[in-house]
N, C-alpha and C positions, 0 to 999 in steps of 0.2 A: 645174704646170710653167710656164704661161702666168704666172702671178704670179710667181714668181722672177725671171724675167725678164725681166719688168717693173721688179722691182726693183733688178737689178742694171742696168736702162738708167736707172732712176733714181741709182743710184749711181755711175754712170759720171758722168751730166750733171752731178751735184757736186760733182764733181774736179772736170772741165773748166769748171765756173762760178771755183772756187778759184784755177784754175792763170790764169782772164782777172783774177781779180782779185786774182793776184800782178804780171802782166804789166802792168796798168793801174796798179799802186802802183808798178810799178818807173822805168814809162813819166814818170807824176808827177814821180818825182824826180830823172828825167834834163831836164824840164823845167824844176825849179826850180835845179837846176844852168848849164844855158843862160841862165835866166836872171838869174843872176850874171853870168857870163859873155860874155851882152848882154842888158845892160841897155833898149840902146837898140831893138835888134828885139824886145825881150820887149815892149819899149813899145808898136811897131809890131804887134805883134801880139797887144797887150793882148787889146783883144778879141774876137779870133776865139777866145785863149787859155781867155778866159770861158767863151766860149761851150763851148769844148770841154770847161771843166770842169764846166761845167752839166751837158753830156750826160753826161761820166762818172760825176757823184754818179747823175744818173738813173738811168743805165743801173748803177750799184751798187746804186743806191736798189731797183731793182727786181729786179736782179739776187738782194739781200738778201732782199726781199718772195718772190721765187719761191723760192731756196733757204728761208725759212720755211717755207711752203704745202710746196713738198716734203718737207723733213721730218715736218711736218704728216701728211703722203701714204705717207710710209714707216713713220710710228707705228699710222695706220689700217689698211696694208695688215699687217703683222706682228699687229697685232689681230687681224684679220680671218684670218691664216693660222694664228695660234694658236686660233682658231676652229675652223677648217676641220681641226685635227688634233684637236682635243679630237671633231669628230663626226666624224669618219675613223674615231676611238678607240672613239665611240659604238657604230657604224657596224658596224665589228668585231667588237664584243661582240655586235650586235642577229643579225649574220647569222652568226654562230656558232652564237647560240641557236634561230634558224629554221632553222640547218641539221640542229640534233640534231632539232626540231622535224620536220621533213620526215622526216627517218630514220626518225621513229619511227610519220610517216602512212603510209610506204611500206610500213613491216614491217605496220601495221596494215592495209593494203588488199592487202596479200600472204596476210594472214591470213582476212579476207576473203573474198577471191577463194577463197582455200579452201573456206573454210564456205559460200559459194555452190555452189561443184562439189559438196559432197557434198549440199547440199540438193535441186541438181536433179536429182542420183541418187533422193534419196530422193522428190521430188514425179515423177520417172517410176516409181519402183516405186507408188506411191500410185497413180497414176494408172491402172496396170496392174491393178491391186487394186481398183481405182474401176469399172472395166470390167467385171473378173469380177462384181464386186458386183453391179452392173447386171444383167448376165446374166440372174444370180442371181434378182435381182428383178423382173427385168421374168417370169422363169419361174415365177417367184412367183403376181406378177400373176393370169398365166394359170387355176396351179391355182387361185387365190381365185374367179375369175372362173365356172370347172366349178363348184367347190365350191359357189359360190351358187346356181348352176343345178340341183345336186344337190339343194339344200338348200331352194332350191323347190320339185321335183320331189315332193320327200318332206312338206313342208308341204304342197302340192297330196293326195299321197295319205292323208295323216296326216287331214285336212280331209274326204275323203271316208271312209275309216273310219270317224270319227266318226257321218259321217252314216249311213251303213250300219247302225253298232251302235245307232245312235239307231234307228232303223227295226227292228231286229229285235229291240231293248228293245221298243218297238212292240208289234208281233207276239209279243212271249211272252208281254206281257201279256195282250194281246188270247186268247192263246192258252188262257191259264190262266183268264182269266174264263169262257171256252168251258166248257173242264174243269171247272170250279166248277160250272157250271151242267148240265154233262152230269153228274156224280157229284150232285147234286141232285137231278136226272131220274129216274136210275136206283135213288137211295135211295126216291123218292117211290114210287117205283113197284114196287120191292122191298117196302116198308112196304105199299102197298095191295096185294099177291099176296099177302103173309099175313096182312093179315088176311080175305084174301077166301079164303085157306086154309081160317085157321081157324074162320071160320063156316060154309064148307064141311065142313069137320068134325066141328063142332057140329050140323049138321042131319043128317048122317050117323048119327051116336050116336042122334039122337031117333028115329028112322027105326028101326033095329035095336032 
């Protein structure tokens, strides 16, 4: 908006340079009319006459040089706004497409935010499930804990059985070497009562 308006006080001040420098051509020729007209003050005031045409070429002369430059100023600025719409244009397109863009981060962080809520459903049921497990385990624990102690209990008794049966292996052998030796005794001795029978007997017979 700021450049428009720039431009349009640039095109005002173009006129109004045109309209001094109809007014100064016109001014000129009322001069050179006068002086026809008098010759003798034109003489008279030759030179101031000079000098004033001096200033007028200058101030043409520069008058001409600024209306350049401004034009100059009016080609850069139209440049410069056909610019400024060609990325306006851009500009439009860019935020159109970050607009559908966004649209579609919102639906996806709506979706999201979904799949979050059911997750922290699901990591409280877990969680709840985590707990009993625990329970579970630490009750676990427990019976493991008796169990081993059970299971000492019965190695400890298991350990002394052994030795027990070791001991009364022991003793039956022990026992049975006895018996060996007492069933040896009483063979020996059985064998020496008959024969002490029977030459008892034998003398018997001689005797009768």
């Amino acid at each position: 908006m700021g450049q428009q308006q720039d431009i349009n006080n640039l095109i005002q001040g173009k006129i109004a340079v045109d309209e001094e420098n109809a007014r100064l051509k016109n001014e000129f020729s009322n001069l050179n009319q006068k002086f026809k007209d008098k010759s003798q003050e034109l003489k008279d005031t030759e030179e101031c006459a000079q000098k004033k045409e001096e200033q007028n070429r200058l101030v043409i002369k520069n008058l001409e040089e600024e209306n350049k430059g401004l034009n100059t100023c009016c080609a850069d600025l139209l440049n410069d706004l056909e610019k400024l719409r060609k990325q306006e244009a851009q500009w439009e397109t860019e935020k159109s497409g970050n607009d559908a863009r966004i649209k579609n981060l919102e639906a996806d962080l709506a979706e999201a935010r979904e799949q979050m809520k059911e997750l922290r459903s699901i990591c409280s049921n877990l969680s709840s499930q985590l707990a009993v497990k625990q329970e579970e385990l630490s009750q676990k624990d427990c019976d493991v804990i008796r169990t081993k102690k059970e299971l000492q209990e019965l190695q400890n008794l298991y350990r002394q059985n052994i030795e027990h049966t070791a001991q009364q292996t022991e003793l039956i052998k022990q026992l049975q070497a006895l018996n060996t030796d007492t069933q040896k005794v009483l063979k020996d001795q059985e064998d020496a009562h008959t024969a002490e029978t029977t030459s008892y007997q034998k003398v018997c017979h001689s005797v009768l």
